[in-house]
C-alpha positions in Angstrom: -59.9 -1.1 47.4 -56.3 0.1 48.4 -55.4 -3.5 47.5 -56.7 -3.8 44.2 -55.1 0.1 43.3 -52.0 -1.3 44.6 -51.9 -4.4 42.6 -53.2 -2.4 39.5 -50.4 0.0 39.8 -47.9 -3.2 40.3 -48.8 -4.4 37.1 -48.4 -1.0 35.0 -45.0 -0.9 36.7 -44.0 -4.6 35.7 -45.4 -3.9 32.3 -43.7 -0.6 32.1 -40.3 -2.0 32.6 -40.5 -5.1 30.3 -41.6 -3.0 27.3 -38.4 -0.7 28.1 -36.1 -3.9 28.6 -37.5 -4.8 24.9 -37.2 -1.5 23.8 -33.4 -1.4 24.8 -32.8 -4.8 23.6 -34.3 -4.3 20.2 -32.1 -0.6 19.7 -29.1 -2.6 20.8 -29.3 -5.2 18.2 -30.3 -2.6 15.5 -27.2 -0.8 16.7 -25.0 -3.9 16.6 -26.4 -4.7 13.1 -25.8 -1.4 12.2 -22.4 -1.4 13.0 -21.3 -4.4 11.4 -22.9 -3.0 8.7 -21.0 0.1 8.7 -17.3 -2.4 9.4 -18.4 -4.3 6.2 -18.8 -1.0 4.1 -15.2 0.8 5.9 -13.4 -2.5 4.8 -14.8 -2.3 1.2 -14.3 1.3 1.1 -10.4 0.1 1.6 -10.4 -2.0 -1.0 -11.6 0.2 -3.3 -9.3 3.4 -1.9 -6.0 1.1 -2.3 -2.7 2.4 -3.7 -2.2 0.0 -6.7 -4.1 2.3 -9.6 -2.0 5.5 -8.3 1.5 3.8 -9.0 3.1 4.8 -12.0 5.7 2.3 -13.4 8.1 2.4 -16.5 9.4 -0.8 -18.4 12.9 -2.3 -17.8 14.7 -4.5 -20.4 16.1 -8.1 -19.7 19.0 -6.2 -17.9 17.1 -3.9 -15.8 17.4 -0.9 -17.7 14.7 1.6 -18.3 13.4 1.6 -22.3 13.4 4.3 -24.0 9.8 5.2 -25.3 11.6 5.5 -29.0 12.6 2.0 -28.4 10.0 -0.5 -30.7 12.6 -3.5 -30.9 13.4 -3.7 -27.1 10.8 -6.2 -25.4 9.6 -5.5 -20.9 10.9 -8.0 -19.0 9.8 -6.7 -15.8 8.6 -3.1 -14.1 10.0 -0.6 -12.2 7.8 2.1 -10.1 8.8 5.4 -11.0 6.2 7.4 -9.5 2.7 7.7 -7.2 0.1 9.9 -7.8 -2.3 9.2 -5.2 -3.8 10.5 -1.8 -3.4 7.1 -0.1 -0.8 7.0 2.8 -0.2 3.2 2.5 1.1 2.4 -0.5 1.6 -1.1 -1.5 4.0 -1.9 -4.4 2.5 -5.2 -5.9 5.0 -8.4 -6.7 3.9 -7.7 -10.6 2.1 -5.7 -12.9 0.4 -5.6 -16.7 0.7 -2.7 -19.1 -2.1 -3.1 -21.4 -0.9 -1.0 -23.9 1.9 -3.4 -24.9 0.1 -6.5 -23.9 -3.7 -7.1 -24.5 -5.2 -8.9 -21.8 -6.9 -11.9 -23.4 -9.2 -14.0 -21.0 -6.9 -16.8 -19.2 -3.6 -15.1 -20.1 -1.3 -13.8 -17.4 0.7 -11.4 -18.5 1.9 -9.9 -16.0 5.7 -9.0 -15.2 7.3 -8.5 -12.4 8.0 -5.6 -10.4 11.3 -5.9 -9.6 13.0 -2.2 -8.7 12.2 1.2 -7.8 13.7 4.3 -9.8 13.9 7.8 -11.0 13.0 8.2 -14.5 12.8 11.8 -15.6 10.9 12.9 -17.6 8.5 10.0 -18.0 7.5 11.1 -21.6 11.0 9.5 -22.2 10.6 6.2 -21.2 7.6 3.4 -21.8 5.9 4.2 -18.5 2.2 3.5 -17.6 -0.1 4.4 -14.3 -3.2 1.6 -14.5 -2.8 -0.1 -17.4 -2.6 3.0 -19.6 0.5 5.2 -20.7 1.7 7.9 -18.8 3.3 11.3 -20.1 1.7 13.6 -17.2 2.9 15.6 -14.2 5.9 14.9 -12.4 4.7 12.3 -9.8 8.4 11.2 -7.9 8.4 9.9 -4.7 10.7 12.5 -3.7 9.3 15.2 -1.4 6.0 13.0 -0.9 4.0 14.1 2.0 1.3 11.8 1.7 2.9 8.6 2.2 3.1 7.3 5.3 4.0 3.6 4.9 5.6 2.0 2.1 5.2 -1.9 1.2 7.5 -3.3 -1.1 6.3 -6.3 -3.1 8.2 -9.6 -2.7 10.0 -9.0 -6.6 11.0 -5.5 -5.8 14.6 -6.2 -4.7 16.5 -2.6 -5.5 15.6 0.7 -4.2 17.5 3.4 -6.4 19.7 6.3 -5.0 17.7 9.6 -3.9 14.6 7.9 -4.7 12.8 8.4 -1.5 14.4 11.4 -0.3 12.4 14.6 1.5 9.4 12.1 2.5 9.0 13.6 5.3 6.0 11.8 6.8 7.3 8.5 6.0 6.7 6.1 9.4 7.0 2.0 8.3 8.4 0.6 5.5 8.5 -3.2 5.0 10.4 -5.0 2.1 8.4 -8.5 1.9 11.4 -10.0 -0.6 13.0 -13.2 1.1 16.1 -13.6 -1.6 17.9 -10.4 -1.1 17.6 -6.4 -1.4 19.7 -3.7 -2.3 18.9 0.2 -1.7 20.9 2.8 -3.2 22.6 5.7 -1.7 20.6 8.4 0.4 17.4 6.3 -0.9 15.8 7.6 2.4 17.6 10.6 3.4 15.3 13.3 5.2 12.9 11.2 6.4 12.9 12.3 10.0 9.9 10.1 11.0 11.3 6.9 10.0 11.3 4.6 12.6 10.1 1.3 11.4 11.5 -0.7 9.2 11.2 -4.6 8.4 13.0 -7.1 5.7 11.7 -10.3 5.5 15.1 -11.5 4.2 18.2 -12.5 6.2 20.3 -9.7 7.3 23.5 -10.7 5.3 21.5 -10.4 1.8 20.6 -6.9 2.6 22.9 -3.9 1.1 22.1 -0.9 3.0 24.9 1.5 1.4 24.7 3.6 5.1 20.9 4.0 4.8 19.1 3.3 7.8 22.4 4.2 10.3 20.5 6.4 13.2 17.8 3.8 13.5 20.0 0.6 12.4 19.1 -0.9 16.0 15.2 -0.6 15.5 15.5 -2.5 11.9 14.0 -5.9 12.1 15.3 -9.0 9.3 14.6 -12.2 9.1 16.0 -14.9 10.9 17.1 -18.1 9.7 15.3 -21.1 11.7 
């Protein structure tokens, strides 16, 4: 009798522990699921969040000069971002852009320009600037005095960074400039940026003009090299 209570009990234990081995195995995969899940959403989420749509940019002529809003004769040859209105610290200056209120996108046309400097234009109501496509006359939305930002991207057209334009970003860590011909950046462009540390040019040092930017961290800036 002591046998058979024995072996009774044995099994009950046995099938006690496979059910919680199952039990465990099946949460684990429902968690795993779950969480690939929730990666899949977080990357689309960041898509969604990016920078791009924030960016406000203003038209420049066949010289690189900002037009003049007045201006009807005076054609875009390319863009210029003037300001950045978002709440997104990585902001990522695209290679070009299309203002569809002087162009109208028609299916299988690119019209897009490139984006070739970054400037101050003041105020905007003054010049032909847009901020997704549509004009822009609104608030004041320099880069100057940005607290938001954290890491700039340049686009591989931007090649000139105007004077004072960065100035007073004070949580500004990385900034990379992904043009491989050359790049020029104006005077104090990123002065009072205490947390600058990292910076990166994916051009060859001798096509870079500096104009004494960059000088208390000039041995942490990384260029390309020529293989």
């Amino acid at each position: 009798m002591k046998r058979m209570i024995c072996l009774i009990l044995t099994v009950l234990l046995i099938a006690t522990l496979a059910f919680a081995m199952f039990s465990c195995r099946g949460s684990t995969a429902y968690w795993q699921e779950q969480t690939q899940e929730s990666k899949g959403e977080d990357a689309r989420i960041a898509k969604v969040n990016g920078s791009e749509k924030y960016i406000v940019y203003a038209a420049l002529d066949e010289n690189g000069a900002l037009i003049a809003s007045s201006d009807t004769e005076t054609e875009a040859a390319a863009y210029a971002v003037v300001g950045y209105v978002g709440l997104v610290a990585e902001l990522t200056i695209p290679e070009s852009y299309t203002d569809t209120t002087i162009y109208e996108a028609d299916e299988g046309d690119d019209d897009s320009l490139p984006v070739t400097k970054v400037l101050f234009a003041s105020p905007y109501s003054a010049y032909k600037c847009s901020m997704n496509g549509a004009a822009y006359t609104g608030d004041d939305a320099r880069l100057q005095n940005n607290v938001v930002v954290t890491s700039i991207v340049f686009g591989e057209n931007v090649v000139y960074v105007g004077s004072g334009v960065c100035v007073g970003m004070t949580n500004l860590v990385n900034l990379t400039f992904a043009s491989t011909t050359e790049v020029e950046i104006g005077t104090s462009a990123f002065a009072a940026t205490p947390a600058l540390f990292d910076v990166t040019f994916d051009c060859l040092q001798e096509n870079v003009t500096l104009n004494g930017n960059f000088s208390s961290i000039s041995r942490w800036i990384v260029y390309a090299t020529d293989v």
